[in-house]
N, C-alpha and C positions, 0 to 999 in steps of 0.2 A: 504494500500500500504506500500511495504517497504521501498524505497528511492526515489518515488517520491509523489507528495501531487499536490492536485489540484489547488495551487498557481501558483507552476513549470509548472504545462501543460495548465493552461491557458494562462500563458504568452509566452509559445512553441506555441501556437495557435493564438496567438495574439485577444485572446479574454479580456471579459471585467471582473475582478475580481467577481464583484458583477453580472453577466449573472449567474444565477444557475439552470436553468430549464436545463440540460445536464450534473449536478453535477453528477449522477448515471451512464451515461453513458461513461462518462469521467473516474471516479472513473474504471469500468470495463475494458475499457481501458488500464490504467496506470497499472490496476493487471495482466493484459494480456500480458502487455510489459515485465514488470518484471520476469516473468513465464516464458518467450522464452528467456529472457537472461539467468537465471538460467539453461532450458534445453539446449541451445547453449552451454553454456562455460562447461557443467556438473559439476559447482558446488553449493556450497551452498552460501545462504547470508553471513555465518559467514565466509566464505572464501574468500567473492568478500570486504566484508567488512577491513579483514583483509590485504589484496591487496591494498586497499586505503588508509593504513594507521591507520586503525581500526579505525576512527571513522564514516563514509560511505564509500558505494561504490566506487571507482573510478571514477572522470569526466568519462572518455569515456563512462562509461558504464552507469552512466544518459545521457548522451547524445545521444547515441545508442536506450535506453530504450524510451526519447521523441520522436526519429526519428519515432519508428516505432508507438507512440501513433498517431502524424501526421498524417502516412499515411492512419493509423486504421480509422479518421477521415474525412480526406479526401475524404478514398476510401472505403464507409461503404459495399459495395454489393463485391459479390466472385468474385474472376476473371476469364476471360472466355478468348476465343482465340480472341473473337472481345474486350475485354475489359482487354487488357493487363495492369496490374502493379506493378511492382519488388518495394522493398525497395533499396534504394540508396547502390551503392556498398561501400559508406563510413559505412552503420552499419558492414561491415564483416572486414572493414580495424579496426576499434574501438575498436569489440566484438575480433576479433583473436588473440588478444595476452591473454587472460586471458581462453583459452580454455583448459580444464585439457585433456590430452593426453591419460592418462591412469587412469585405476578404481584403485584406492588404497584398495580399499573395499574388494578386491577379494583376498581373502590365496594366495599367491603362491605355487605349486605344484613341486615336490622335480623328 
């Protein structure tokens, strides 16, 4: 994981430190969360990094990132029309300010 560790999300879970039979699953989790913040915002870690003041992420966007390990946990099966579940509209209030607008990547054309 990049910024978060499985200290962080047990204690997001209010689980027990030393509980480790769901290290791996948790662990895939937290790479999961990570992953959808970076495709969210389209940028990269050294950018979200940078945002935070260069030495991590920015709060919101650990916090953002454990929101959605919760729900991962929470709500391990797909969601269906009988078994509805959104992530909390606070990840998009968190994750929105740090969303790059435009591809810098791309030449502009004359």
């Amino acid at each position: 994981m990049k910024w978060l560790n499985l200290q962080l999300i047990k204690a997001q879970l209010r689980m027990e430190q030393d509980f480790t039979e769901e290290d791996e699953l948790l662990t895939l989790y937290g790479e999961s969360a990570e992953q959808t913040i970076l495709d969210q915002t389209r940028r990269t870690e050294a950018e979200l990094v940078e945002m935070g003041g260069g030495e991590s992420v920015p709060p919101t966007i650990k916090q953002a990132s454990l929101m959605l390990v919760d729900v991962s946990y929470q709500y391990r099966s797909p969601v269906s029309a009988q078994n509805m579940s959104i992530v909390p509209y606070t990840f998009d209030l968190l994750v929105k300010p740090y969303v790059k607008l435009t591809d810098d990547s791309k030449p502009e054309t004359a």
